[in-house]
DRENFIDREN-310639 format. One record per residue (C-alpha): z, x, y; residue number from 0. Coordinates in pm, 1 decimal. Layout:
<pts>
PT        c3        c1        c2    k
PT         Z         X         Y  NUM
...
</pts>
This chain:
<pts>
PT        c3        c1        c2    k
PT   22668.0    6840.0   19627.5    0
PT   22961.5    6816.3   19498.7    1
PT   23292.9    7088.6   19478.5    2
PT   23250.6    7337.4   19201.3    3
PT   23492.2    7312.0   18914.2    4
PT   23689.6    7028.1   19086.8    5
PT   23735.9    6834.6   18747.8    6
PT   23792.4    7157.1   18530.9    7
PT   24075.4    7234.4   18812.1    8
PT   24180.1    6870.9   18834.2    9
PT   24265.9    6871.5   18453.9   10
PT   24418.3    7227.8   18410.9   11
PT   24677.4    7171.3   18683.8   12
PT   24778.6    6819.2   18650.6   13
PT   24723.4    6736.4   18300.1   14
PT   24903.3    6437.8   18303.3   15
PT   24731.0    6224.3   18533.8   16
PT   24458.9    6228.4   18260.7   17
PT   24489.8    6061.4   17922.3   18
PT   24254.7    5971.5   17631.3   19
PT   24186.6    5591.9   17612.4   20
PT   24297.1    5379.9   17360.9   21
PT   24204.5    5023.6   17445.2   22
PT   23904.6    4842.6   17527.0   23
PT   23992.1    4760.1   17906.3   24
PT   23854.6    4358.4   18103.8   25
PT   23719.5    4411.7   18460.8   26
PT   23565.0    4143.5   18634.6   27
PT   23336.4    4416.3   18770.2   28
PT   23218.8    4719.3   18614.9   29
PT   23049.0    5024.7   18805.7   30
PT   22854.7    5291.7   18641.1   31
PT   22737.8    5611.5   18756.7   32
PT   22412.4    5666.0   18550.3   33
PT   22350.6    6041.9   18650.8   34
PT   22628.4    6149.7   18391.7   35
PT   22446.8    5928.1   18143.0   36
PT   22111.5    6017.2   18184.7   37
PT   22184.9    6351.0   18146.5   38
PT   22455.1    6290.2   17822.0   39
PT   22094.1    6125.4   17669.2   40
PT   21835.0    6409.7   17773.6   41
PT   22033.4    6673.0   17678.8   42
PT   22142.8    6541.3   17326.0   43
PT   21720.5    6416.1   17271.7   44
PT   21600.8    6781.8   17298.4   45
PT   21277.6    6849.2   17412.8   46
PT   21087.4    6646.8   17209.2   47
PT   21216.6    6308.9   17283.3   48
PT   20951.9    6040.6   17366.1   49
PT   21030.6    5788.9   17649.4   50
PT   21113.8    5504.0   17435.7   51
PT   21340.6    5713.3   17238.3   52
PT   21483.3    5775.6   17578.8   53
PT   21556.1    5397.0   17659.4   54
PT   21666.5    5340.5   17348.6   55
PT   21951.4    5606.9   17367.3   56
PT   22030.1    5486.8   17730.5   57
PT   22063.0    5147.5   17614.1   58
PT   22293.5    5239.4   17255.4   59
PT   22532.0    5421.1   17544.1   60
PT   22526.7    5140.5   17803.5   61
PT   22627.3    4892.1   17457.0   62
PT   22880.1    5100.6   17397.3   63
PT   23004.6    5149.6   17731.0   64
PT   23053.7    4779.4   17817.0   65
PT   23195.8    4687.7   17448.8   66
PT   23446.3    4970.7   17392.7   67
PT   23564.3    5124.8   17758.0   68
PT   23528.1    4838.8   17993.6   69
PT   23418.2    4458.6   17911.5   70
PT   23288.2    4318.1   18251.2   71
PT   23371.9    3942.1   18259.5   72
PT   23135.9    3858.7   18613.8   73
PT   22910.4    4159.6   18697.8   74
PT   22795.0    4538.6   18626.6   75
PT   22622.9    4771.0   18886.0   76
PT   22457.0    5098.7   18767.1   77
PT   22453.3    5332.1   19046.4   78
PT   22153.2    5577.3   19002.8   79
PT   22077.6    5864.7   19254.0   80
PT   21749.9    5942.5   19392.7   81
PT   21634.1    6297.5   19342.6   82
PT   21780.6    6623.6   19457.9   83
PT   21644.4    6790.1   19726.9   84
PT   21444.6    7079.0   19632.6   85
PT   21652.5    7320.0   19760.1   86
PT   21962.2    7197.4   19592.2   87
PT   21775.8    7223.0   19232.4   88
PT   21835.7    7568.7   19136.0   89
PT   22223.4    7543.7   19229.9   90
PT   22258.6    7187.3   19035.0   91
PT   22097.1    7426.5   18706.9   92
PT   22355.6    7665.1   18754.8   93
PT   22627.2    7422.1   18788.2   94
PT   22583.5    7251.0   18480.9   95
PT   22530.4    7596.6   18262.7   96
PT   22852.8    7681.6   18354.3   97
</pts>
């Protein structure tokens, strides 16, 4: 499930292991986590957004992904998780309102 506010507490007390990107990095391999992405694109569609909408948006973030962060030269894995269990919904909700 995850440690609350790890990240948030991660970046506040050692600021300077994180920095902003400013090149377009070569892997051979890129790995992406898709959970962070697929929620990025439902929360920015709204309500109304129709499933091909959805794709689409997936897709324009995956392009942009693998041509401006990381440019995979042999392979790239997207890592989705299977659903929460039920009783860890209502915490995941809180989580990410905070």
């Amino acid at each position: 499930m995850g440690v609350p506010r790890l990240a948030r507490w991660l970046q506040e007390t050692f600021p300077d292991a994180f920095s902003t990107q400013t090149e377009t990095l070569e892997a051979d391999h890129v790995y992406i986590d898709m959970n962070a992405i697929l929620h990025e694109v439902v929360r920015s569609l709204g309500a109304f957004a129709t499933e091909e909408g959805f794709f689409r948006a997936v897709g324009e973030r995956l392009d942009f992904l693998l041509e401006h962060v990381a440019i995979p030269r042999r392979s790239v894995f997207l890592a989705v998780d299977g659903p929460a269990a039920v009783a860890k919904v209502p915490e995941q909700r809180r989580r990410r309102r905070e």
